[in-house]
C-alpha positions in Angstrom: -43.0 -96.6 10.9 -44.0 -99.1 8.1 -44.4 -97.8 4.8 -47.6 -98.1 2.7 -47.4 -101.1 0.2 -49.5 -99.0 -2.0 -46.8 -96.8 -2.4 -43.9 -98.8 -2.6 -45.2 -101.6 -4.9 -44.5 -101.1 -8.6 -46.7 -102.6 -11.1 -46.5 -104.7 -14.2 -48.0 -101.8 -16.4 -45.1 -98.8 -14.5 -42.6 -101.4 -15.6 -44.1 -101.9 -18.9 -43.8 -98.0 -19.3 -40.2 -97.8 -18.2 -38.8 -100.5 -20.6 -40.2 -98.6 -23.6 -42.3 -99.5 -26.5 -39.2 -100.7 -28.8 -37.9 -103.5 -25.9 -41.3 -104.5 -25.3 -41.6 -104.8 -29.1 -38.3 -107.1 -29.0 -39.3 -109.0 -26.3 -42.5 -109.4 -27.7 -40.8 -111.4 -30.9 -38.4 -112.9 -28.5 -41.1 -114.8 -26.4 -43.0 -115.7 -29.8 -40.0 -117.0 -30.9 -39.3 -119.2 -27.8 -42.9 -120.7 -28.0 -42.9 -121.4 -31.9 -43.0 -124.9 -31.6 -42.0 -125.9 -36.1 -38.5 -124.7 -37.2 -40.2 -122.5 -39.8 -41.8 -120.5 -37.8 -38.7 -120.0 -35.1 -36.8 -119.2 -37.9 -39.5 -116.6 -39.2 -39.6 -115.3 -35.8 -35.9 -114.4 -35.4 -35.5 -113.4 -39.0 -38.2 -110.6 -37.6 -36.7 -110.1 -34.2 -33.1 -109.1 -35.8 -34.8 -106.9 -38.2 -36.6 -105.1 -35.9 -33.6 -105.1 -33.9 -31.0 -103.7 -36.8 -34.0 -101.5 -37.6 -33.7 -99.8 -33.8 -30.0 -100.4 -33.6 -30.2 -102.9 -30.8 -28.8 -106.1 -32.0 -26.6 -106.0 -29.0 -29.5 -105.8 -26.6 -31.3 -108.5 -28.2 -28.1 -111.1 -28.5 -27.3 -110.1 -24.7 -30.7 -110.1 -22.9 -33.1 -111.6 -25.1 -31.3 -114.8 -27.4 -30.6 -117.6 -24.5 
């Protein structure tokens, strides 16, 4: 018996709801971080990121999974 993809597919937003509001938050300044395309505003990105990150007592997440 095949099962239903319905069923067994998970979606973007069921993900999204897993992770958490405070990693999507990270990953959120992570990615705008990436894509800042001036020094300045890389910089102000990560400055952000790592506060947010002391601020939820992550930094580990964020310098293992997220800074690449």
């Amino acid at each position: 018996m095949k099962p239903d993809i319905i069923y067994t597919m998970i979606h973007q937003k069921d993900i999204e709801r897993a992770k958490g509001i405070k990693i999507k938050r990270l990953e959120n300044l992570a990615k705008a971080c990436a894509e800042a395309t001036s020094d300045d505003m890389k910089k102000l990105w990560y400055d952000k990121m790592m506060k947010l990150a002391d601020k939820y007592n992550m930094r580990d997440y964020v310098m293992r999974r997220l800074i690449h």
